[in-house]
C-alpha positions in Angstrom: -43.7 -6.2 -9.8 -41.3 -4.1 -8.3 -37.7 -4.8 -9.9 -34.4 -3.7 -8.1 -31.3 -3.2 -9.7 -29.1 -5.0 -7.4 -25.8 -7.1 -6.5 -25.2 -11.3 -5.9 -22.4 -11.9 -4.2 -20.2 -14.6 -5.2 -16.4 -15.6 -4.3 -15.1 -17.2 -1.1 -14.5 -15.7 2.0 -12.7 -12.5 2.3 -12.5 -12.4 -1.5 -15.9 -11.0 -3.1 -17.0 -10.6 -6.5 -20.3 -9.4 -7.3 -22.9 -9.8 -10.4 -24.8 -7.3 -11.3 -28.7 -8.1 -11.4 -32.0 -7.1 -12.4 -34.3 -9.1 -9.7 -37.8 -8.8 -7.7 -37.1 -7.1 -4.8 -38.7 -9.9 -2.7 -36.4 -12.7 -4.1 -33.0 -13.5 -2.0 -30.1 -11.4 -2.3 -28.3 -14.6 -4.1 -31.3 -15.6 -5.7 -33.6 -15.7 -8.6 -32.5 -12.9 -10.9 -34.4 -11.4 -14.0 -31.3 -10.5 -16.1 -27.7 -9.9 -15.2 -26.4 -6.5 -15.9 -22.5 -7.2 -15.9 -19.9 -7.7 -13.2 -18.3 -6.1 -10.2 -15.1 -6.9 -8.7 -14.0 -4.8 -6.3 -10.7 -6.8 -4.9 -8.7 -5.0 -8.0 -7.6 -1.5 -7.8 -8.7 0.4 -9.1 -12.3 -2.0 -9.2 -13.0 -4.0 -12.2 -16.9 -3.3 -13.7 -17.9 -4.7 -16.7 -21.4 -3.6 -17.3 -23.9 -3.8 -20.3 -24.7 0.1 -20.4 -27.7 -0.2 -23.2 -29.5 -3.0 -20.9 -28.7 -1.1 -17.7 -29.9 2.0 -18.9 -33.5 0.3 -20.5 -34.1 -0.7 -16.8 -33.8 2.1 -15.4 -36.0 3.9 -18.0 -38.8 0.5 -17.6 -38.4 2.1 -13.8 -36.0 -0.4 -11.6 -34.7 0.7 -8.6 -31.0 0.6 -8.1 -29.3 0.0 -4.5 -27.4 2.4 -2.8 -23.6 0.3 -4.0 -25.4 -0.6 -7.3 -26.3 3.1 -8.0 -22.6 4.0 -7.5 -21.5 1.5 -9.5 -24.3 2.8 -12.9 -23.1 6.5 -12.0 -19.6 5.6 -12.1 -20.0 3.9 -15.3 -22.4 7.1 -16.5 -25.8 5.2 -16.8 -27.3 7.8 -14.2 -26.1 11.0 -16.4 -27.2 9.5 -19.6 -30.6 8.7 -18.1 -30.5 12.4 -16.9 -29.6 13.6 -20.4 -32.2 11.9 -21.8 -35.1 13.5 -19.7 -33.7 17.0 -20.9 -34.3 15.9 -24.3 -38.0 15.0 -23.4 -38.6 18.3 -21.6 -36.8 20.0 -24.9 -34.0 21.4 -22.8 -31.6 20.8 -25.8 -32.0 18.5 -28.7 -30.3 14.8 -29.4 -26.9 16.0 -30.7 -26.2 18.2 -27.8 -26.9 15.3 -25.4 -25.0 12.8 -27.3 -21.5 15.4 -26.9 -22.1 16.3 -23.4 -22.0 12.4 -23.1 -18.9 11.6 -25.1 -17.2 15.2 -23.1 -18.1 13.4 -19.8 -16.7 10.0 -21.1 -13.6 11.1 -22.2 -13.3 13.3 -19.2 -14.1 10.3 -16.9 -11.8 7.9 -18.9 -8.5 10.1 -18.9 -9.4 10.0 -14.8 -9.4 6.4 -14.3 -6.3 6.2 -16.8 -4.7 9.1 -14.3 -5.4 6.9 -11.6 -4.0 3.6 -13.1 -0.7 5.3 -14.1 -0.3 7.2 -10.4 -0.7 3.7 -8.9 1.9 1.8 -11.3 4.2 5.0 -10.2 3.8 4.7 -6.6 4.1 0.7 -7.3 7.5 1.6 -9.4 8.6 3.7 -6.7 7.9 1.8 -3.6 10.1 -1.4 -5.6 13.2 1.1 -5.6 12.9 2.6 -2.5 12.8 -1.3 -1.0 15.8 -2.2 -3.6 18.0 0.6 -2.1 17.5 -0.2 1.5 18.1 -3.4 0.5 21.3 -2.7 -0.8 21.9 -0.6 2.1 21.2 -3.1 4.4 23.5 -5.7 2.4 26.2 -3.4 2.7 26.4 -3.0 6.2 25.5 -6.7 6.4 29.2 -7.1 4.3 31.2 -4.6 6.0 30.1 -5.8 9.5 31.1 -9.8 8.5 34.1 -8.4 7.1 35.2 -6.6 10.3 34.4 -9.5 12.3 36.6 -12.4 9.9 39.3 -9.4 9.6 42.9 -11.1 11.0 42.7 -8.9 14.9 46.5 -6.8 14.5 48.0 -6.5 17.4 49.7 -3.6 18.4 53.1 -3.6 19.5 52.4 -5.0 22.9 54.4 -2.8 26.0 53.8 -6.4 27.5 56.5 -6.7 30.5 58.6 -9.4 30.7 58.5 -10.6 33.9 62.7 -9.6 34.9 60.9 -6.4 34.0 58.4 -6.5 36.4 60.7 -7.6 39.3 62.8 -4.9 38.6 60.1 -2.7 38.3 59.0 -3.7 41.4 62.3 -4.0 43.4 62.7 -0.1 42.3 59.5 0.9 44.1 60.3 -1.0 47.0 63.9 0.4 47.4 62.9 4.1 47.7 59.9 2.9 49.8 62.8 1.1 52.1 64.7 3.9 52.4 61.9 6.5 53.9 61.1 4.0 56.2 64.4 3.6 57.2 65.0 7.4 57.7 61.8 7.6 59.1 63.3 5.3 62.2 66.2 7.1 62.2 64.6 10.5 62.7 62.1 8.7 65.4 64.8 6.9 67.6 67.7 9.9 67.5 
C-alpha cells in the first residue's frame, strides 16, 4: 500500500487549519487517515505546527511519501535533516554522537530564528501602535485648535465704519470740486 504523508483540511471558510496525516494515497483528501502526525495552522504568524517528530520520522523511514506543503512543513520542523543524518550514519559517514550534535546545532540554530522572527514582529506590532497613537494625538490637536478658533468670540477691529453725516459730507466734497470744473469749463466754452 502506498502511504502519503499528507494534510486534512478542517476550519470554516477562509479560516483553515490542517491535520497532519499518515493516509493511503487513494483515500479522500479529508478522509480515512492511518495515523495523525500533529497539526498545522497557518492563520497565526508566524504558523503554528505541533508535530509528533519520533512518529513522523518512523514514517518516513517505513517509506511514506510526503506532499509538497507537508514536506515543508517536516523540513521546517527538521524531520527531513534528521532522516538525512541518519543515512550518513548507515553509510558510516560519522558515527551516532556526531549526528546527534549536528542535530541539537541545527535546532538551536533554527529555534533562536523563529524566536528572532517572533520578537521582530511584536517590535513592528509595538511600533506601528505608537506611530498610530501619535497621529492620533496629532490629529486631536488640530481637531482642538480648529473648534477652538471657530467658538473663539470674532474681535472686531476698530471699525472706520462711516457715519452716514460722514458720507454726505464726504460726498457733497467730491461733488463741489466736480461742480466747479464744470462750471469753469462753461465759462471757458461760452467766453
Amino acid at each position: 500500500m502506498a502511504t502519503k504523508i499528507r494534510l486534512q483540511r478542517h476550519g470554516k471558510k477562509g479560516k483553515p487549519f490542517y491535520h497532519v496525516v499518515v493516509a493511503d494515497s487513494r483515500a479522500p483528501r479529508d478522509g480515512k487517515f492511518i495515523e495523525r502526525l500533529g497539526s498545522y495552522n497557518p492563520n497565526t504568524n508566524p504558523a503554528t505546527i505541533v508535530l509528533n517528530f519520533d512518529s513522523a520520522l518512523d514514517w518516513l523511514n517505513k517509506g511514506a511519501q510526503p506532499t509538497d506543503t507537508a514536506r515543508a512543513i517536516l523540513s521546517y520542523k527538521g524531520v527531513l535533516y534528521k532522516k538525512h543524518l541518519q543515512g550518513g550514519v548507515k553509510k558510516g559517514a560519522f558515527d551516532e554522537a556526531k549526528a546527534e550534535e549536528l542535530f541539537a546545532k541545527w535546532s538551536e540554530s533554527k529555534e533562536t530564528q523563529i524566536e528572532g522572527k517572533k520578537s521582530g514582529l511584536a517590535n513592528a506590532k509595538d511600533e506601528a501602535k505608537k506611530a498610530a497613537f501619535a497621529a492620533e494625538v496629532k490629529k486631536k490637536e488640530e481637531r482642538a485648535a480648529a473648534i477652538a478658533a471657530k467658538n473663539a468670540p470674532v474681535e472686531e477691529a476698530p471699525a472706520e465704519e462711516e457715519t452716514t453725516e460722514e458720507v454726505v459730507a464726504e460726498a457733497a466734497a467730491e461733488e463741489a470740486p466736480a461742480a466747479e470744473s464744470a462750471e469753469n469749463a462753461e465759462e471757458t466754452t461760452e467766453g
